[in-house]
KEPAPA-744391 format. One record per residue: residue in three letters; x, y, z of N, C-alpha, C, CB in turn. Coordinates in steps of 0.1 Angstrom, whole numbers, plus 5000, padded with zeros to 4 digits. Glycine has a CB too. Example, Ala and Ser with C-alpha at 12.3 -4.5 7.8 and 13.67 -1.06 7.14 Angstrom:
# residues 2
ALA513249435078512349555078513249675078511349555090;SER512849785071513749895071512950005079514149945057;
This chain:
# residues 136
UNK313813247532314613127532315613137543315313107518;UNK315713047553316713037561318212997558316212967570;UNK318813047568320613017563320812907558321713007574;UNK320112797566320312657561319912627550319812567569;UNK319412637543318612657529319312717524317412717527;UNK319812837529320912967514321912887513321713157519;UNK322312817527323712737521323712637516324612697529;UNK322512537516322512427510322212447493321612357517;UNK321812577490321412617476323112617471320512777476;UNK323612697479324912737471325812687473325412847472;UNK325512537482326412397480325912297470326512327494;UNK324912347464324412217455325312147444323212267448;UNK325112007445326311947434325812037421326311747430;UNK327112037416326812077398326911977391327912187390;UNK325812017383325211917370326411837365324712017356;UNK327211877360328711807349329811767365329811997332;UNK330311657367331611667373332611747368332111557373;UNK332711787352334111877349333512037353334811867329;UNK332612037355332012227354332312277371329412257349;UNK332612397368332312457379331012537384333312527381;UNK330612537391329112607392329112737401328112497400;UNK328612837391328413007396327412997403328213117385;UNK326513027413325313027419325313197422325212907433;UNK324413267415324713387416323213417423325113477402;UNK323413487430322113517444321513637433322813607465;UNK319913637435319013707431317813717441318713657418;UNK318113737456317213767457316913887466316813687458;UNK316313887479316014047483317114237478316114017502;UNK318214157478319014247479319914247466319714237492;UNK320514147463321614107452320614137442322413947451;UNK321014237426320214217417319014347417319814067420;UNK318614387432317914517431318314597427317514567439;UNK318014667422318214837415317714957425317014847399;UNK317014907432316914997443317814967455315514997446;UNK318614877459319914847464320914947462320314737458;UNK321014897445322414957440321614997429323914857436;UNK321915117425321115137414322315197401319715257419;UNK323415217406324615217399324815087390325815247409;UNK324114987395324514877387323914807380324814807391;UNK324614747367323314707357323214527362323914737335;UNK322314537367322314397377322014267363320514407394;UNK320814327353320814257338321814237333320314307328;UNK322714327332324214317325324714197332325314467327;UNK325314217341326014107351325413977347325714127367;UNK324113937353323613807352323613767336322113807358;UNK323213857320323613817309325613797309323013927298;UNK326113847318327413797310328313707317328313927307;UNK327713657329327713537336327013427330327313547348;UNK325613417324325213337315326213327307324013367310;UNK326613387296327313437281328813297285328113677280;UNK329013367299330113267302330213107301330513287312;UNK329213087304328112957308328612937293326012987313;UNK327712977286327412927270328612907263326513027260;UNK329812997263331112987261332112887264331413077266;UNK331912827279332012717280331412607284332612717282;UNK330312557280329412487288330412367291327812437280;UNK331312327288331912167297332812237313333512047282;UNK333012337310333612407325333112487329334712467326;UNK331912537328331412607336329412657335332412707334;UNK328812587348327712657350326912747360327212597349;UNK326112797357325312897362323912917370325212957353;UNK323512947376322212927384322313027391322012797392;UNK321313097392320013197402319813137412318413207396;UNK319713167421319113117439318613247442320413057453;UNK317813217453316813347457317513347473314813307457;UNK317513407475318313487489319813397495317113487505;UNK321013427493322013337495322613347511323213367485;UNK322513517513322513557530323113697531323713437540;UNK324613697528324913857535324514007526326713877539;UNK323013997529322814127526323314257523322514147531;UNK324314247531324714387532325914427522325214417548;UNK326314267518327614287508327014217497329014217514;UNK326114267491325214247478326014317465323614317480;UNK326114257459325714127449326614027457326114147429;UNK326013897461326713767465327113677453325913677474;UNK328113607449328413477441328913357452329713507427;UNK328313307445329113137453330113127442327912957456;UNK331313037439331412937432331712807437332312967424;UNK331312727430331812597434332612517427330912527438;UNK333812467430334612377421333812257414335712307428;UNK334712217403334412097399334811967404334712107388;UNK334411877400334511797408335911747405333511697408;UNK336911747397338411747398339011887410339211767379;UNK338312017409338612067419338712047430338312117419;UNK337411997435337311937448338311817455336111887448;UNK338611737438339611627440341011687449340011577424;UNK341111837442342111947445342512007456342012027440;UNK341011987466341212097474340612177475341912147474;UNK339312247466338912287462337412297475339212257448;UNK337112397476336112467485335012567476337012567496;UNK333812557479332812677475333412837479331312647483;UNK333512887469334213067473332913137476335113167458;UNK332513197484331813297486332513457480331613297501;UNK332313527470332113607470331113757467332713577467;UNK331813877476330713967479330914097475330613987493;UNK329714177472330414357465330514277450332514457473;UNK330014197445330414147426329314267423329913927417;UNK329914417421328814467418329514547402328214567432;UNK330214497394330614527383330714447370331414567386;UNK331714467361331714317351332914347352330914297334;UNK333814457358335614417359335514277367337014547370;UNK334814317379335014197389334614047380333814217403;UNK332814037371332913927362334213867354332013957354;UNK334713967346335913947343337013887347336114017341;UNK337313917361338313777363337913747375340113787362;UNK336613697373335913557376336213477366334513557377;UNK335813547353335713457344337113397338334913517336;UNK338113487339339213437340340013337348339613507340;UNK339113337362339613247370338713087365339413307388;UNK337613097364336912967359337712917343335213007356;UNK338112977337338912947323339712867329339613067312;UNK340812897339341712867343341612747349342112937348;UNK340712697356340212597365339012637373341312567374;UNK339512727380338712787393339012717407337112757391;UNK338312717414338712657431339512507431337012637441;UNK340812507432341612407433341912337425341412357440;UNK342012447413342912417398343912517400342012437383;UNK343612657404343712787399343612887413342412807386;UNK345212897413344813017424343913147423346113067428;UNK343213187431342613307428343013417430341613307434;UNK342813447416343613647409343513737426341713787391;UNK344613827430344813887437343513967435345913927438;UNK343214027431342214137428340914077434342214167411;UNK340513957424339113917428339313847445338613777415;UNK339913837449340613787462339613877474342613827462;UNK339914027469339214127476338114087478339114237470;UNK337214017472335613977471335613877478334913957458;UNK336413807484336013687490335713707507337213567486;UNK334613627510334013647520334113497527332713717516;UNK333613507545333513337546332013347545334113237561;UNK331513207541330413137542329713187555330812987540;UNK328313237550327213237565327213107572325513247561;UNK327613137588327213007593326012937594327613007603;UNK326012807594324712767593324012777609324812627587;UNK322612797607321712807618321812687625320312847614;UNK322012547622321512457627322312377634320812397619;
């Protein structure tokens, strides 16, 4: 999949205007075990779902297959909701989500609002990356 494609995946509108949308990369690299093999890459993606289900009116979740920077695997997008966006709000790239502290306030930041509801936790801040430029 080319850039243009990884980004257009992990700009895709989300389903609900109130939800914010997780687009968590699964493919060559994010999610291997032979990557990172310290990490329980199942764990992660069940407790990013879990979150999903927890709050389905603020928040969803989706798999994409290759999002782009490799080398800082595991990738998340988020994307605001659409009052976020109303906000100010921008898709976050974040990179290295190779734990569930880091899920954790993620998930604290999506309770809260997420991208331009809710400033983002100093901590998870560390993980933010810019967006692959597009090829085209």
């Amino acid at each position: 999949m080319g850039r243009a494609a990884r980004r257009a995946a992990a700009n895709a509108v989300v389903d609900s205007p109130g939800r914010s949308g997780v687009v968590v990369c699964r493919g060559c690299c994010c999610g291997n075990p032979r990557k990172d093999p310290r990490t329980d890459h199942g764990a992660q993606l069940r407790r990013l779902e879990d979150i999903a289900d927890e709050r389905p009116s603020q928040v969803s979740v989706r798999t994409s297959d290759c999002l782009g920077p490799c080398s800082q695997a595991n990738v998340v997008v988020v994307r605001p909701s659409a009052l976020g966006r109303r906000g100010g709000g921008r898709p976050v790239w974040l990179a290295l989500v190779r734990d569930l502290g880091v899920v954790d306030l993620l998930e604290g930041w999506l309770a809260d609002g997420g991208p331009g509801l809710a400033p983002i936790p100093d901590l998870l801040s560390l993980h933010v990356i810019p967006a692959p430029k597009s090829s085209s």
